[in-house]
C-alpha positions in Angstrom: -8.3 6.3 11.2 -10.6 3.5 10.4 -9.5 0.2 8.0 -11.7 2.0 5.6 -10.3 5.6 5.5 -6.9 3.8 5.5 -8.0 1.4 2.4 -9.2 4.7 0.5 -5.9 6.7 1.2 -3.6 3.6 -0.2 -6.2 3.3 -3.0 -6.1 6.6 -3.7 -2.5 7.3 -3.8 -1.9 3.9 -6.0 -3.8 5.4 -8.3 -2.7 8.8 -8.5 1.0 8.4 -7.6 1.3 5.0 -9.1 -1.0 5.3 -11.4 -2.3 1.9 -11.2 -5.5 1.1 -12.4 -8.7 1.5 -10.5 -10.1 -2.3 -11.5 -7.3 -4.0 -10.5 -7.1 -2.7 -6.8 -9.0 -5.5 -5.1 -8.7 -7.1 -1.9 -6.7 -10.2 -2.8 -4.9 -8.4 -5.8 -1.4 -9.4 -5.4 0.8 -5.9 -5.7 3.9 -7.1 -7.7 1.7 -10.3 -10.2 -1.2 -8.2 -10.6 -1.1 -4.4 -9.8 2.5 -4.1 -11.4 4.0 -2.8 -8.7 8.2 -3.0 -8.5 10.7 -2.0 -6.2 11.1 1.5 -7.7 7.3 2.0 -6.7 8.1 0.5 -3.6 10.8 3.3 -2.8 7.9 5.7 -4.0 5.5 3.9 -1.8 7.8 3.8 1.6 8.0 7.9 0.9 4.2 8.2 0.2 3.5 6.4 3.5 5.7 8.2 5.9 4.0 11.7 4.1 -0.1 10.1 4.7 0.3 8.3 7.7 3.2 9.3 9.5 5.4 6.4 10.1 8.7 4.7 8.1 8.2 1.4 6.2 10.7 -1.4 7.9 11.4 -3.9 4.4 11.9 -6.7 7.0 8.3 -6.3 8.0 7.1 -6.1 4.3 8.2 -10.0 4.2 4.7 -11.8 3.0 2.9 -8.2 2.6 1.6 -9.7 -0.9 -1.4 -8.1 -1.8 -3.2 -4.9 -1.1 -5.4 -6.3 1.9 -2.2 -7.3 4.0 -0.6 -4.0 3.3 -3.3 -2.1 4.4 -3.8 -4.8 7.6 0.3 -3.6 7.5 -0.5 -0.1 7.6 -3.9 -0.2 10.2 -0.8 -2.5 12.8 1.4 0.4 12.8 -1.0 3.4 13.5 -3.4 1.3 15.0 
């Protein structure tokens, strides 16, 4: 899987599972200031990630994973 299928897929499911508007998924978007996202999504998201790409979110390596480009550079590290 390429850094763009994988940036789709997390797009995809932030806006369908998290419902999270389209316009405010950008690169630099910060998930918790500006896409809203709080630790109850997070528990949502750790489940939604081990279901699309097959591994378990560690929280200790979520530390400075603040917006949507380091998650997905998170994300393309572990299947990668």
């Amino acid at each position: 899987m390429n850094r763009k299928e994988i940036e789709e897929k997390v797009k995809e499911f932030l806006i369908e599972e998290l419902e999270i508007d389209e316009e405010k998924i950008t690169a630099d978007a910060k998930l918790k200031d500006e896409m809203g996202i709080d630790s109850l999504d997070f528990v949502d998201i750790v489940v939604i990630v081990e279901r699309n790409f097959g591994f378990k979110i560690k929280p200790e390596e979520m530390a400075g994973v603040d917006t949507f480009s380091k998650f997905c550079d998170y994300i393309e590290s572990k299947i990668g």
